[in-house]
C-alpha positions in Angstrom: 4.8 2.2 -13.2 8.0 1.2 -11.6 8.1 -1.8 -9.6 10.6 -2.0 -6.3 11.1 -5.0 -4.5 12.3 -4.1 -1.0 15.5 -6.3 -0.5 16.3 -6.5 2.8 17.3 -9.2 5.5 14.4 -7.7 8.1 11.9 -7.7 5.4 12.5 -10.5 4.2 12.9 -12.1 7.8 9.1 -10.7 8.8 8.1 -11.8 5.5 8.9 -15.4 6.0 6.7 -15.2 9.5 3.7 -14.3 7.7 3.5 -16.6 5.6 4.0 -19.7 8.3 0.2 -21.3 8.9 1.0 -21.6 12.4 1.4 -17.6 12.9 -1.6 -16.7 14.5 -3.5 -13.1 14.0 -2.1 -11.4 16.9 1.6 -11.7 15.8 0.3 -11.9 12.1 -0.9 -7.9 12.8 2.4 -6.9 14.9 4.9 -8.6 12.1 2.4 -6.8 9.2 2.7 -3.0 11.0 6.7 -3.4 11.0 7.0 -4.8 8.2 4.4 -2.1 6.6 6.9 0.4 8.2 10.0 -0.7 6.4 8.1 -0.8 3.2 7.1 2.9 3.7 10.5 4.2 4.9 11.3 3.0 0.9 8.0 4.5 -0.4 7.8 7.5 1.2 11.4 8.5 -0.5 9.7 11.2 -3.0 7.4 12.6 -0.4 7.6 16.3 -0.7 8.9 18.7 1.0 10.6 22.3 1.7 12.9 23.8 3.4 12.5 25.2 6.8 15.0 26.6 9.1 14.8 25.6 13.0 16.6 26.9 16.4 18.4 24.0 17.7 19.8 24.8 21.7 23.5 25.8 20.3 22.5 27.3 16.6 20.3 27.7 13.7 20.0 24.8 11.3 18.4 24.2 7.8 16.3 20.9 7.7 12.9 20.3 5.7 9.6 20.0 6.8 6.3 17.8 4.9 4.5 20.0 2.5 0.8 21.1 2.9 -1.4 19.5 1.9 0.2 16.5 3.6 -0.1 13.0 1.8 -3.1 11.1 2.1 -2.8 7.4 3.1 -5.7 5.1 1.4 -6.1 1.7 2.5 -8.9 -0.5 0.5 -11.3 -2.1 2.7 -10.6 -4.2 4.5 -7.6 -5.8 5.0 -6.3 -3.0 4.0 -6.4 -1.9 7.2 -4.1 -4.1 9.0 -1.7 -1.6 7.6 -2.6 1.2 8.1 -1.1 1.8 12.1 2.6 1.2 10.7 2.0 3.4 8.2 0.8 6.1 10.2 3.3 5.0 12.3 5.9 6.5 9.8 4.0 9.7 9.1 1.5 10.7 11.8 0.5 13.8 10.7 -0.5 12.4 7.1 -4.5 12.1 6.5 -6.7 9.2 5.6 -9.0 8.1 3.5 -10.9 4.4 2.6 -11.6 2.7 -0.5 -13.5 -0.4 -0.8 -13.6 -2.9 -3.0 -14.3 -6.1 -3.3 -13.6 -9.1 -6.1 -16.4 -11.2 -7.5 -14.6 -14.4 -7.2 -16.3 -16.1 -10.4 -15.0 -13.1 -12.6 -12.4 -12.4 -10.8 -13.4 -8.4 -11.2 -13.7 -5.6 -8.6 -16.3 -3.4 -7.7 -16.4 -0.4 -5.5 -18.5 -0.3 -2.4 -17.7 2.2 0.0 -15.4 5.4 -0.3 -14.1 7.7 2.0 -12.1 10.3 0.6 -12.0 14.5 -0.3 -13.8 15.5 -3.5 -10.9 17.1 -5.2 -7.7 15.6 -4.4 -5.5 18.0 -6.3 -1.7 18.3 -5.6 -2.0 15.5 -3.2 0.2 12.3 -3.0 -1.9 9.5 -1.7 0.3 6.3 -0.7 -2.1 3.2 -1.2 -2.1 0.0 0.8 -3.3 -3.0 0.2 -1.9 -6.6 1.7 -1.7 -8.5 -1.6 -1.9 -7.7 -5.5 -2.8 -10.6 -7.2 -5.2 -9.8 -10.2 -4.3 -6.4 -10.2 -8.0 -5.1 -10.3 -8.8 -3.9 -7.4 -5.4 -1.7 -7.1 -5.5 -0.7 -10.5 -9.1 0.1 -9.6 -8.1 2.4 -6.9 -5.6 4.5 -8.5 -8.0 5.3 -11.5 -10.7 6.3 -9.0 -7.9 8.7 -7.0 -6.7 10.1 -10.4 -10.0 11.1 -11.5 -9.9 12.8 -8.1 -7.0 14.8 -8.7 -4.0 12.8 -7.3 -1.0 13.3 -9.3 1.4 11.1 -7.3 1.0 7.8 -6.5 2.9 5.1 -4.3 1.4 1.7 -3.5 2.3 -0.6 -0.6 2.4 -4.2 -1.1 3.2 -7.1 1.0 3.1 -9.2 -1.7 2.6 -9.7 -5.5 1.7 -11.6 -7.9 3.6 -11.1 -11.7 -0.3 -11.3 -13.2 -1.2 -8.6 -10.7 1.9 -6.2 -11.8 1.2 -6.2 -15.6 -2.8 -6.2 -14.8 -1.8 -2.7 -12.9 0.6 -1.8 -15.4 -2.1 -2.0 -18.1 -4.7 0.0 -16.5 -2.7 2.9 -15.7 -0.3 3.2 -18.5 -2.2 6.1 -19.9 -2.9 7.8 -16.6 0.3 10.4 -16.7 0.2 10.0 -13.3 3.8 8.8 -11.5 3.1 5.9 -10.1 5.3 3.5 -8.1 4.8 0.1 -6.1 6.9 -0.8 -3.2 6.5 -4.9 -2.5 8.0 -7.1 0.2 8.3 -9.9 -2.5 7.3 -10.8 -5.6 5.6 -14.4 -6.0 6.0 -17.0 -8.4 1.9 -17.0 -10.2 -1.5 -16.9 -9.7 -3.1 -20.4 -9.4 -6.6 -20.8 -11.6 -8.7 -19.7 -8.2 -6.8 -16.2 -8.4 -4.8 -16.8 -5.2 -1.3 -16.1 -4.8 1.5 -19.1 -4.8 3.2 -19.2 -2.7 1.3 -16.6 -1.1 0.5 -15.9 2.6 -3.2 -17.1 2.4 -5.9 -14.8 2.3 -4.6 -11.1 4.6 -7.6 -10.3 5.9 -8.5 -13.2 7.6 -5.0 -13.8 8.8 -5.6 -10.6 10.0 -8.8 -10.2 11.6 -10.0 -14.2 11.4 -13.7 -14.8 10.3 -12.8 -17.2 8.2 -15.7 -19.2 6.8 
């Protein structure tokens, strides 16, 4: 799997917001959709296409066009899909489709418990996003379940990560024959002995949508 850290000074800029305590949820969803959109103008750099020639008011011109079927954009559930508007954001005509999992926080495993996706995802490239990787289980998770779909190109979206997280999703998909790449804002110094990242941003989905208990 190869790894790309996103260096840039408006990443890293939006970044550093997100992870203040004081941002609250309103600007922590506006700073996560541009900051999603700069990550997927990296990610989105294999996307495929073909050639297509268009009328322009003085001439003809050569220029490409997304290939059919378009990519398929899988957020897991649910903070997952705090992302998903800059995303689509970047490429509106791609479809969707919703994976969720959820970590048992005394094994620190995942376990599927909703899907939303096509039965036979053949040909497709399906870009995956999810806020933080920090075990690695639940992404890793998610690109098995869209291989044995079909998917033979994968790109995940990351705000952050954890080094446990990357090798975790290196293991499980090492034998997949499956390109896979992951696109992060930042990569974080470890996981502490609860499974959270550090420094981390605190847990994305309640940033995002509160509910905190």
């Amino acid at each position: 799997m190869q790894v790309i850290a996103v260096d840039h000074p408006l990443v890293a800029h939006k970044l550093t917001m997100l992870r203040r305590t004081n941002t609250d949820s309103a600007t922590f969803r506006r700073l996560t959709e541009q900051l999603v959109t700069l990550l997927g103008y990296e990610a989105t750099r294999d996307v495929r296409v073909h050639g297509v020639e268009v009328q322009t008011p003085v001439a003809q011109a050569s220029g490409v066009h997304l290939d059919d079927p378009p990519p398929l954009v899988v957020p897991i559930l649910r903070a997952g899909l705090g992302m998903l508007e800059g995303m689509l954001r970047l490429m509106p005509t791609a479809e969707v489709g919703f994976v969720g999992m959820i970590r048992n926080e005394a094994t620190l495993e995942p376990y599927t418990y909703a899907e939303r996706l096509p039965k036979d995802l053949s040909g497709r490239q399906c870009y995956v996003l999810d806020p933080m990787l920090a075990t690695g289980g639940s992404l890793g998770g998610t690109i098995n379940f869209l291989v044995n779909r079909g998917a033979d190109h994968i790109t995940c979206i990351c705000l952050i990560a954890a080094p446990e997280g990357i090798e975790r999703v290196q293991e499980l998909t090492e034998d997949l024959q499956v390109p896979c790449t992951l696109v992060v804002a930042g990569i974080d110094d470890h996981l502490d002995d609860h499974g959270y990242i550090v420094p981390g941003l605190g847990d994305a989905g309640d940033r995002l949508y509160g509910l905190a208990e």
